[in-house]
Structures are given as C-alpha cells and as structure tokens.
C-alpha positions as CSV (number, residue, x, y, z in Angstrom):
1,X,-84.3,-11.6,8.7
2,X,-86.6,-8.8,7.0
3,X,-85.8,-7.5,3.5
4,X,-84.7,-4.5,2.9
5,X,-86.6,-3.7,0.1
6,X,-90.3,-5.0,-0.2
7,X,-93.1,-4.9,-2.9
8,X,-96.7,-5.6,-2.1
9,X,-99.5,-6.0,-4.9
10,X,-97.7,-3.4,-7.4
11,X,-100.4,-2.1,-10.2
12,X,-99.4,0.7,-12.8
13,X,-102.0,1.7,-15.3
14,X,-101.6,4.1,-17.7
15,X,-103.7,6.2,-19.7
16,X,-103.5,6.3,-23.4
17,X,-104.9,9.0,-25.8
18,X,-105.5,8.8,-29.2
19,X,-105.2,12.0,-29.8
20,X,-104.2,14.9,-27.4
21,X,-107.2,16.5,-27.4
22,X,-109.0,14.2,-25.6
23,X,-107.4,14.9,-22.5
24,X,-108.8,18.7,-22.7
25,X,-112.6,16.4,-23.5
26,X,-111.9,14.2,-20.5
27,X,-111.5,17.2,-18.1
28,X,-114.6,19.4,-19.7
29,X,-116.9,16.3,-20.7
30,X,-115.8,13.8,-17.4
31,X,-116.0,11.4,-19.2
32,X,-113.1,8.7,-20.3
33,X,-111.9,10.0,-23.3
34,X,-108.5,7.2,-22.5
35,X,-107.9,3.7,-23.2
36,X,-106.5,2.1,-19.8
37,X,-103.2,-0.1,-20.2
38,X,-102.0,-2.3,-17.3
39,X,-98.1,-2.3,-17.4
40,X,-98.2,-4.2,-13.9
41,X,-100.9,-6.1,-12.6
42,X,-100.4,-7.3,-8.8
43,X,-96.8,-7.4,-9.0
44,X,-94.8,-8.4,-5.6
45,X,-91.3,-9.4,-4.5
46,X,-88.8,-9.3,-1.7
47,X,-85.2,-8.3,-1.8
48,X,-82.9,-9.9,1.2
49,X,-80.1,-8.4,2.6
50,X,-77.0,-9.5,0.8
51,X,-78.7,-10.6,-2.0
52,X,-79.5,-10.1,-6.0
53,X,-82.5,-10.8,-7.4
54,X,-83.0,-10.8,-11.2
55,X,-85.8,-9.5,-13.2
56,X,-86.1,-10.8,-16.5
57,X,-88.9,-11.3,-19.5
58,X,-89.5,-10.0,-22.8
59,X,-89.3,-6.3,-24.7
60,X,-93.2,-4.5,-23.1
61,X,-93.4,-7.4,-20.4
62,X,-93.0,-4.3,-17.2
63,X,-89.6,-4.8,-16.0
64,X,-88.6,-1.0,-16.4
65,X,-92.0,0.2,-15.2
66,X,-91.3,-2.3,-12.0
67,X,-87.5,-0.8,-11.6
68,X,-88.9,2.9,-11.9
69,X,-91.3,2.6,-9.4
70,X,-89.0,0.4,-7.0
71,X,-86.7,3.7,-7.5
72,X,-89.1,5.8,-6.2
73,X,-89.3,6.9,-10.5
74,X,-92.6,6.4,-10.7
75,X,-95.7,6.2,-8.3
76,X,-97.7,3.0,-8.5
77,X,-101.2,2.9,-9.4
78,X,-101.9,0.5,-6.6
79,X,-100.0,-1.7,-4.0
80,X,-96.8,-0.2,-1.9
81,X,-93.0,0.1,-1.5
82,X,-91.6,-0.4,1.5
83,X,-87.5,-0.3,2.2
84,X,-85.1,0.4,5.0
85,X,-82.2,1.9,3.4
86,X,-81.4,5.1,0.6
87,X,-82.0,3.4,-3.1
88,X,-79.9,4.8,-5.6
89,X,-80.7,3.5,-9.7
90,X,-79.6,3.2,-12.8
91,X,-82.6,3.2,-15.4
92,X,-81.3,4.4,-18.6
93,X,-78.6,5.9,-20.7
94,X,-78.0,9.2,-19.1
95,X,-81.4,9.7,-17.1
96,X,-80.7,13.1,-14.4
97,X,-78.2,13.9,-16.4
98,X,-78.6,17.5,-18.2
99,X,-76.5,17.5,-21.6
100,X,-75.5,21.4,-21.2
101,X,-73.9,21.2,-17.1
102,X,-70.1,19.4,-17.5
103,X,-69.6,16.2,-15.4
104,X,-68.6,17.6,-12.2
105,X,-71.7,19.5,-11.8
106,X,-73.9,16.9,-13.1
107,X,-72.1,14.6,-10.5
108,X,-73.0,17.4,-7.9
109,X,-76.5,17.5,-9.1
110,X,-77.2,14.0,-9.2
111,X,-75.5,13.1,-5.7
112,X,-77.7,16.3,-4.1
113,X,-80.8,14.5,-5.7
114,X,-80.0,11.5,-4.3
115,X,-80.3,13.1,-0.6
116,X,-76.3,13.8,0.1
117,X,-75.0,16.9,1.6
118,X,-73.3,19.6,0.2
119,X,-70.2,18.6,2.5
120,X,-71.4,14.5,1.7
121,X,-70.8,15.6,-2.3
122,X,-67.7,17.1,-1.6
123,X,-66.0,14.3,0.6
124,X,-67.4,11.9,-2.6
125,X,-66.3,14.0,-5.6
126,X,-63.2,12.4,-5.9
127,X,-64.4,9.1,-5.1
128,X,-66.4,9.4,-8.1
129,X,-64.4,10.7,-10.9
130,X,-61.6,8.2,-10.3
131,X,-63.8,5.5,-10.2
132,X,-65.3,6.6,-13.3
133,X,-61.6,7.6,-14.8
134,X,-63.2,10.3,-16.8
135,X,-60.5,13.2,-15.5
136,X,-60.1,14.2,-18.9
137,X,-63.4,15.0,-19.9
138,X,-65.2,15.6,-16.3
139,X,-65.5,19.6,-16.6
140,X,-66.5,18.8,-20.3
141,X,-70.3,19.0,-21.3
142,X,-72.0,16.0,-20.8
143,X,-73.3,15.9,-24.5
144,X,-69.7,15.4,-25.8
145,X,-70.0,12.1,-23.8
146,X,-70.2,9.0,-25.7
147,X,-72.4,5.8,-24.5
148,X,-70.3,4.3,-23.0
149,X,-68.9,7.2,-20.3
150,X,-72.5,8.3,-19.7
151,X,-72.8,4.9,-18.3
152,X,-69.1,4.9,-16.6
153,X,-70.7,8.4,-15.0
154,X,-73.8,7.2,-13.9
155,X,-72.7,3.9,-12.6
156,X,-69.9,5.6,-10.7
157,X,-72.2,8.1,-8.8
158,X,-75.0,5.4,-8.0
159,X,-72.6,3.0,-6.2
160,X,-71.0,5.9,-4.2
161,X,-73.6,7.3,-2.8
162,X,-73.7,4.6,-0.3
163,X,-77.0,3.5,-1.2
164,X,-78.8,0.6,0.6
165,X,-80.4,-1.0,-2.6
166,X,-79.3,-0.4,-5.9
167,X,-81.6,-1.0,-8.9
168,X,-80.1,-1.5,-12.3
169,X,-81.6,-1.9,-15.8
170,X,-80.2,-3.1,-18.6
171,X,-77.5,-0.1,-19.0
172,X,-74.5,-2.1,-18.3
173,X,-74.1,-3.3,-22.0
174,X,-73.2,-0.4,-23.0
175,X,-69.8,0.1,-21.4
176,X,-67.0,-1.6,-22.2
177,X,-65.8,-5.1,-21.3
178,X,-63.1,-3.7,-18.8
179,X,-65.4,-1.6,-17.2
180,X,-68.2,-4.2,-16.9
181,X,-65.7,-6.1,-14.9
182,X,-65.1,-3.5,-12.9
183,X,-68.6,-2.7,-12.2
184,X,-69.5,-6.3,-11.8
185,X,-66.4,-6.8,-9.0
186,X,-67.8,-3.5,-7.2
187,X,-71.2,-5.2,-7.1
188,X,-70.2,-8.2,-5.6
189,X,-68.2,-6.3,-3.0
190,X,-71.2,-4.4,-2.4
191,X,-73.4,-7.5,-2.1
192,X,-70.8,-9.0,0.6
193,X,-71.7,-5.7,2.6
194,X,-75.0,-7.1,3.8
195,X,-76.2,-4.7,0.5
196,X,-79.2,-5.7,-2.4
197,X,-79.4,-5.6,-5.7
198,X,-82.3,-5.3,-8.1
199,X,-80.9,-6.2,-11.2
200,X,-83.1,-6.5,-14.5
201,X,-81.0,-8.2,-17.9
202,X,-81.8,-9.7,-20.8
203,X,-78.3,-11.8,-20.6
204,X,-79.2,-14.9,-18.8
205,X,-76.1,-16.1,-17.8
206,X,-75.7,-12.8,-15.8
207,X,-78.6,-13.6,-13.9
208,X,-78.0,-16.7,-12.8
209,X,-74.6,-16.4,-12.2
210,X,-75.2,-12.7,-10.5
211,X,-78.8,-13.6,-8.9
212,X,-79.9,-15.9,-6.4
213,X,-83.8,-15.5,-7.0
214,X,-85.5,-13.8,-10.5
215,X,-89.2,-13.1,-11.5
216,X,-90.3,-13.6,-15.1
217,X,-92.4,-10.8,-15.9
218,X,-94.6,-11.7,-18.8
219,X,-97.7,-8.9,-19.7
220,X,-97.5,-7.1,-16.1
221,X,-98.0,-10.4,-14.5
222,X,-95.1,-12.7,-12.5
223,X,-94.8,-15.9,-14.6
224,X,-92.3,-16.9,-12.4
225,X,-90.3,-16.7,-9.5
226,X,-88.1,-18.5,-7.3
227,X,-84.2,-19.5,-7.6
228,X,-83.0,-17.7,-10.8
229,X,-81.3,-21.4,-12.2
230,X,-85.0,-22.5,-12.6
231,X,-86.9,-19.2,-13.7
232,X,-84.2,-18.7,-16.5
233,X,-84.9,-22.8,-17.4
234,X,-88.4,-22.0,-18.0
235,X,-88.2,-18.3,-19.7
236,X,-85.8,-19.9,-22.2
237,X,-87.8,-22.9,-22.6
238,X,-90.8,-20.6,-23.3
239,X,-89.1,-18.5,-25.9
240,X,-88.2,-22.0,-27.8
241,X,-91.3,-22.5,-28.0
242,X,-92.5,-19.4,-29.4
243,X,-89.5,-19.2,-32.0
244,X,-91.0,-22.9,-33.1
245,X,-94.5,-21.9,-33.1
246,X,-93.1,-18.7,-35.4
247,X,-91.8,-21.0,-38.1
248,X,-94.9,-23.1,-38.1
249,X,-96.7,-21.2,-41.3
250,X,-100.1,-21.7,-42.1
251,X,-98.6,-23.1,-45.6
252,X,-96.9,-26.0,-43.7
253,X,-99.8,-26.7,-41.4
254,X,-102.1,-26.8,-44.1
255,X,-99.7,-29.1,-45.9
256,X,-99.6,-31.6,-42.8
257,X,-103.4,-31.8,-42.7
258,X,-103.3,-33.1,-46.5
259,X,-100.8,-35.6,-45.2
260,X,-102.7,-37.1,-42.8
261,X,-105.6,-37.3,-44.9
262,X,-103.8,-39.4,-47.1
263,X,-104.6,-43.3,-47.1
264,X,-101.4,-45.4,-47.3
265,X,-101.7,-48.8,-47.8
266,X,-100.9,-50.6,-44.7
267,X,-97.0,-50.5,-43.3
268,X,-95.3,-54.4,-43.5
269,X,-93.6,-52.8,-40.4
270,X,-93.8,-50.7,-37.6
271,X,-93.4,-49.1,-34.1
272,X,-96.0,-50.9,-31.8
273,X,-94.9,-48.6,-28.4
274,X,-92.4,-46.5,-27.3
275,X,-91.2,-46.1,-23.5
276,X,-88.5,-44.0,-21.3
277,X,-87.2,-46.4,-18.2
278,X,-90.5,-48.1,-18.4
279,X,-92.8,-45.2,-18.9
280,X,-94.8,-44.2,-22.1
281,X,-97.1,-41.6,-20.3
282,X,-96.4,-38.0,-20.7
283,X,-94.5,-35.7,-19.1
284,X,-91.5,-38.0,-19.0
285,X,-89.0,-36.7,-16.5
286,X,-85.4,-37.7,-16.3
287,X,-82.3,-36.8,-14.2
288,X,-79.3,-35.4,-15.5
289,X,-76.2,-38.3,-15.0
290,X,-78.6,-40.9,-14.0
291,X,-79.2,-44.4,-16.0
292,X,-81.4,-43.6,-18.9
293,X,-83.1,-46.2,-21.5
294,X,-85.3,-45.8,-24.2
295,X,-87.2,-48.5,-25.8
296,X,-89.3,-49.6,-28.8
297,X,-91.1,-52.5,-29.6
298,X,-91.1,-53.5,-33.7
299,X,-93.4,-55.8,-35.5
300,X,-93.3,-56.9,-39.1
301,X,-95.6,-58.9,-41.3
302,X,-92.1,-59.6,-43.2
303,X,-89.9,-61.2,-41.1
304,X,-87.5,-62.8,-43.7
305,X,-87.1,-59.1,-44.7
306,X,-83.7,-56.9,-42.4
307,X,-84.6,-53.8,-40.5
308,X,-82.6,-51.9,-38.6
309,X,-83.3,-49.4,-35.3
310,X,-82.3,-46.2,-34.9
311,X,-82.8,-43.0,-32.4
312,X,-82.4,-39.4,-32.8
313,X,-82.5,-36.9,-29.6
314,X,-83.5,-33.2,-30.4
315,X,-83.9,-30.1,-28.1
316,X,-87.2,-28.9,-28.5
317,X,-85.6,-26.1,-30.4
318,X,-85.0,-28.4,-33.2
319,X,-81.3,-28.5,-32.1
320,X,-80.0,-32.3,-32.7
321,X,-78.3,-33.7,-30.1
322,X,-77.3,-37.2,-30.8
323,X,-78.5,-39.6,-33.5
324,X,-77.4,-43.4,-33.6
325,X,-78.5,-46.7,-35.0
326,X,-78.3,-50.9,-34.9
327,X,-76.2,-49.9,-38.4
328,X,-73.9,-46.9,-37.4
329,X,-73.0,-49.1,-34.6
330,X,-72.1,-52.2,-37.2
331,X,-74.9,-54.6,-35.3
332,X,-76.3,-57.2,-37.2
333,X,-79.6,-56.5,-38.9
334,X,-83.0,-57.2,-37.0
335,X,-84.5,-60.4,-39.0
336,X,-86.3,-63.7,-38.9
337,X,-89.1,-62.5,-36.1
338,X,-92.1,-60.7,-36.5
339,X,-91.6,-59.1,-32.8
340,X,-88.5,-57.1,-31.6
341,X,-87.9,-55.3,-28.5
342,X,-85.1,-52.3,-29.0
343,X,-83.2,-51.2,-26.1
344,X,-81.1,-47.6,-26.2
345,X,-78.8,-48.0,-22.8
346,X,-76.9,-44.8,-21.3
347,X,-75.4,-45.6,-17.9
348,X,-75.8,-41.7,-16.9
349,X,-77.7,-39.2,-18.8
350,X,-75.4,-36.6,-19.9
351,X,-77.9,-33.7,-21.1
352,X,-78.5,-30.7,-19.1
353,X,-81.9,-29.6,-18.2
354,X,-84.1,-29.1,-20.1
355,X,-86.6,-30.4,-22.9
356,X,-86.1,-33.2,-25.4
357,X,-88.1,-35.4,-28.1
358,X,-86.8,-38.6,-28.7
359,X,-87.5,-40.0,-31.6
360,X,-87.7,-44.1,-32.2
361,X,-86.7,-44.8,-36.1
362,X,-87.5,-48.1,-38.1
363,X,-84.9,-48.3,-41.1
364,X,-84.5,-50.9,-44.0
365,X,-81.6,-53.1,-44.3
366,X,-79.5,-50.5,-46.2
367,X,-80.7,-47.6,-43.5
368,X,-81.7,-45.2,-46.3
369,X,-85.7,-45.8,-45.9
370,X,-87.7,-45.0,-43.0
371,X,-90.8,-47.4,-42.6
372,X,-92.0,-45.6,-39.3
373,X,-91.2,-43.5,-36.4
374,X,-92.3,-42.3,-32.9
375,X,-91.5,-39.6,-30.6
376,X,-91.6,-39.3,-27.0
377,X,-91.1,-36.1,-24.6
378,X,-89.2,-35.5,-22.2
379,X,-87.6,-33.5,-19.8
380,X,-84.2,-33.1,-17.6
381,X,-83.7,-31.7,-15.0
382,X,-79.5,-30.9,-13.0
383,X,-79.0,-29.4,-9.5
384,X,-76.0,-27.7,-11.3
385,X,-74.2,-27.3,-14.6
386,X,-76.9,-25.0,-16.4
387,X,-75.6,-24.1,-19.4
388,X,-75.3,-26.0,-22.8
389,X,-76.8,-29.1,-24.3
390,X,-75.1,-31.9,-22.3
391,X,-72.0,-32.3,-19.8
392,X,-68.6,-33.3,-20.9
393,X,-66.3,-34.9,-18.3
394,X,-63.4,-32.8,-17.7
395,X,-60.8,-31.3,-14.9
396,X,-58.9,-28.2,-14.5
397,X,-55.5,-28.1,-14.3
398,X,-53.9,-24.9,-13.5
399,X,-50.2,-23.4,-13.8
C-alpha cells in the first residue's frame, strides 16, 4: 500500500531582520544582512490511506510550519511533498477568509481556490451551509462572525470539497462541544472512506484516541515517532520533567549542597540495599498487572531498639501514588536482629505506564521519625489502558 501523502527531508529556514532596512542592504551590499532560523530541519513522515496521524510538541517546536507546507501554504526550503489526492486544510481561525465578502461568497471563494468548478461550487453550496447551520447569518459579513462560526465555516467547506487528505491545526477548540462532535463523527466517516488525516493538537487524548501514529516535533527536529499511545507516553513524560526541573531554584539546589556537606554522626540504622523483583540496577522496567515486589534490606547497631518499614510510590511528577507501612498495616515492630529483609508484595502491578520512584523508608517504633531512606526508578509500561495513574477493576453495565 503507498501513502497518499508523503514527506521527504522537509527544511524551512527563515530569514530574520533586525531591522527592515537590512533587507534593502542585503540586495545593494550582497551581503547577509539576516539571521537564519531553522523552523524544520529534515523533517519526514508518511500518511496511509485510512489513517490519522498526529502531530504534536510544544508552542515554536514547527508543527504549523510542517501543516503549512504539507498544505501546499508554504514552500519548503529543502526536501519534497509528494501526494496522490486534492488536500484541503484548516490552519487557523479564519485563514482565506476576507472579513468584508458575506459567507456565501467566501464559501464560493474558498471552494474555487481549492480547485472546484463553478458548477462543482454550485452542486456543494448547500451541502456546506447546512452542514455549517449558519442560514441565518450566511449572506452576512464574515466579520460579524464570532470564533466559533468562523471555524463551523471553515471546517464545513474543507471536508466538502472532497479532498483526499485533510490537514487540521489546532482550530477545533474553538467551536463548541456539539459541533466538535459533529466534526469529529464526520472525520471518522471520512477516515472509513480509505481518506487521511493530518491532524496536529495539543489535547493528548485526541491524539491517541483519533491517531494511529504521531511525531513529536521538538525544535524542527522529530523527537519521536511511531504508534501515537507511545509518542504521547514520552512527550508527557518529557514535560514532567521539565515542569520538575522548573521548580528546582538555584535557592533549593544551593540549599541541598549545604546538606550534604553536613557531617552527621553515624545512623544506629539504615537501608543497606534496595531491589525491584531482584534488580537494583537502573532503568528498572515493570509490566503493568504483572507480580511486582520491592525489597529492602535493614541493619541496626540497636537491635533491642523497634523499627518499622515503610514505602511510598510517586509519579515522577511528584504525584503520590500509594504510601504504606509495617505500622499502617498493624504488623508487629521489626526488633531483636541487627539484619532485616523487607518484602512489599503486589500480585499484579496496577499502575499505568509510565515513570515511578519508589521510595524504601526506615521509621522508629512510633512511625513519626525517619532514620533513612532510598529510592529506586522505575518504569511501566501497558499494551492498553493509557490514561491515569493506575487501573481500577471494573465492568459496564448498561440499560
């Protein structure tokens, strides 16, 4: 099967002045007066017949230069388009649409721009406006329009202009929820038609759901790509990360490097090792329903003294998950050893994918004081169920 809409080794770099003049001094002088700026660097991807694939990263990353050009908006700096079929788009709120013409003609302007026939526009007119049920206000100007019907317009004429790929931007936000659901049902129909869809969101639950592959565009570059479940898994896990590295202040850092230069007088307990079903060596990797155990090993120069175990699991977001311990659980107190071994047992692993710290805790007898602590990464990963923290056991019953 070949695609229907192909990109190979996209580049767009564009030139940026510092002040206008400097484009007159390029063309007199011949010399660079411009600061180049690579928007895409070596971008490619394939569309399928029948198929959605999702483009997604953050605010600047390329996505809309990457739609744009797909759409035939913009003209690469390097690389080619190639596609079998008409591509009709939907880039931004209003775009080919003139404020001053009413929206019949702009529906007449933007189907003729789009390649249709005079007789083509006139066998679609009414197609269009009753899809966008704007009757009311079609042979109004377009700049009385709110948001929301410039979208209801635009989306309206780019899905009946029987295009062969249809490349959306984030635009479909705007409208409202009933007409979201109407768009999204007309874009599955049109998917089922042996169709493709280019479809660029920052809502990642309609990508995944909607999608069957994604890139993640991050500075002009692909980050990743592949099935959309595992491209959103790792563009969320990377923003996680950033949001942590954000509230790390160089205040707090510069407080944890007088900590640890502190000398403490040697613990009368501790953690000795840590281990996830066996293994202590990072990246730990576990399977979402599968047995799971987590063990410490304690020792104590005190063993008349009581200690208690206990284990916290965050997301590496800093969201808790589950906390427990020997006390919570009303099990006696570890005593009368100077060597314990500290088994957590779950028959099947009910987190979703992905990334954890567990973190081992040594308590006193009334669980209040914290004598020492480790943490261990790890990871999760599900074939399915890829949203929230952790699965709950259910069933549906309908009437």
């Amino acid at each position: 099967m070949e695609p229907v809409l192909a990109a190979r080794q996209l580049t767009k770099v564009y030139r940026v002045y510092k002040n206008p003049s400097h484009r007159i001094k390029e063309i007199l002088l011949r010399r660079p007066f411009h600061e180049p700026f690579v928007a895409l660097d070596h971008v490619s991807l394939e569309v399928m017949p029948g198929t959605a694939i999702g483009v997604i990263g953050e605010n600047g990353a390329g996505k809309s230069t990457l739609l744009s050009i797909l759409a035939g908006v913009l003209r690469p700096t390097g690389g080619e388009v190639k596609s079998t079929g008409r591509i009709a788009s939907i880039l931004d709120l209003g775009g080919g649409f003139h404020g001053e013409f009413t929206g019949r003609q702009n529906i007449q302007m933007s189907a003729a721009m789009r390649g249709m026939t005079r007789k083509e526009i006139e066998q679609s007119l009414d197609r269009i406006v009753d899809f966008s049920e704007l009757h009311h206000f079609i042979d109004k100007p377009i700049k009385t329009y709110s948001s929301g019907m410039h979208i209801r317009l635009a989306f309206s004429v780019a899905i009946n202009v029987n295009p062969d790929i249809l490349v959306i931007d984030e635009v479909l936000a705007v409208g409202d929820s009933y007409f979201q659901h109407k768009c999204l049902d007309n874009l599955r129909t049109f998917l089922n038609s042996g169709r493709a869809i280019v479809f660029c969101s920052h809502s990642m639950y309609s990508v995944v759901q909607f999608c069957k592959n994604a890139i993640w565009l991050k500075e002009g570059r692909v980050r990743s790509e592949g099935p959309a479940q595992d491209v959103v898994a790792a563009y969320e896990n990377y923003t996680r990360q950033k949001e942590l590295r954000k509230k790390a202040t160089p205040f707090e850092a510069k407080n944890v490097e007088k900590a640890e230069a502190v000398e403490e007088s040697p613990p009368h307990a501790w953690i000795e090792s840590c281990s996830i079903n066996g293994f202590d060596r990072e990246p730990l990797v576990c399977r979402f329903s599968e047995p799971f155990t987590a063990s410490a090993v304690f020792r104590t120069s005190k063993p008349e003294w009581k200690y208690h175990a206990g284990i916290v699991i965050d997301r590496n977001d800093h969201l808790n998950c589950y906390a427990s311990s020997t006390l919570t659980d009303g099990l006696p107190p570890l005593e009368g050893r100077s060597l314990f071994q500290a088994d957590f047992l779950v028959p099947s692993l009910p987190f979703l994918r992905g990334n954890y710290f567990l973190k081992f805790f040594l308590l006193d007898e009334t669980g209040l004081h914290v004598l020492d602590q480790k943490t261990v990464a790890f990871s999760v990963v599900s074939d399915g169920h890829p949203w929230g923290v952790c699965f709950v056991p259910h069933e549906w019953r309908v009437t």
